[in-house]
C-alpha positions in Angstrom: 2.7 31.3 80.8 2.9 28.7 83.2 -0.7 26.9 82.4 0.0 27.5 78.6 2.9 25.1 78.8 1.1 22.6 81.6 -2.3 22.9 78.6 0.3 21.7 75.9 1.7 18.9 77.9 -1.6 17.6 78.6 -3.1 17.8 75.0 0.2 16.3 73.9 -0.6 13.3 76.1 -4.0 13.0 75.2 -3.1 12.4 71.5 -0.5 10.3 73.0 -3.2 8.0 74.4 -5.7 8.1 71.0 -2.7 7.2 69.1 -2.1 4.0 71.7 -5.8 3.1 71.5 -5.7 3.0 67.7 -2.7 0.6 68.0 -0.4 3.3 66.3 2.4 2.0 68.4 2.2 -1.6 68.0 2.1 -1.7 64.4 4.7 0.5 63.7 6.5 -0.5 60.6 8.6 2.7 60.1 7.2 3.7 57.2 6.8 7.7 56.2 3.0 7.5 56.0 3.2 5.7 59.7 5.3 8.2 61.8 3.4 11.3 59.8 0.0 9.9 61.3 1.8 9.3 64.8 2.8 12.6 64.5 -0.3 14.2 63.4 -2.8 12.4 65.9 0.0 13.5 68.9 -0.6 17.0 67.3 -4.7 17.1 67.1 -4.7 15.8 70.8 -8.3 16.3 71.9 -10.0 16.8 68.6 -9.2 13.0 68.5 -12.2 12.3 70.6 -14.5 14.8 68.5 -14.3 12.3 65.2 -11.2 13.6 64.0 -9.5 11.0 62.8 -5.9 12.2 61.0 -3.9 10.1 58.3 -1.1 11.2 56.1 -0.1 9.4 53.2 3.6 10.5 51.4 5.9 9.1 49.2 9.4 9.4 49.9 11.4 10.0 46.6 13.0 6.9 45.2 16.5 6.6 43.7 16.9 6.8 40.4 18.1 3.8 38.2 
């Protein structure tokens, strides 16, 4: 049990680090679409490295008038 949690950790960090060397961090805007494909490259880890290459697109609901 102990090297299945110390095995997330690490692919956790390793999408971490894609995520930093596509410059998800620094041009964060705050947008839905931006902290889905944060999320979703932290989530695919090593795959990252393999050509996947994750985006999300979603539109929050507007107000209406």
């Amino acid at each position: 049990m102990r090297s299945g949690r110390w095995m997330l950790v690490g692919w956790l960090i390793i999408g971490a680090l894609a995520a930093g060397q596509r410059h998800y961090y620094t041009q964060f805007d705050g947008s839905c679409a931006r902290i889905a494909t944060i999320g979703i490259t932290l989530a695919s880890g090593p795959l990252n490295y393999i050509g996947l290459n994750p985006t999300a697109n979603c539109k929050v609901p507007q107000p209406s008038k």
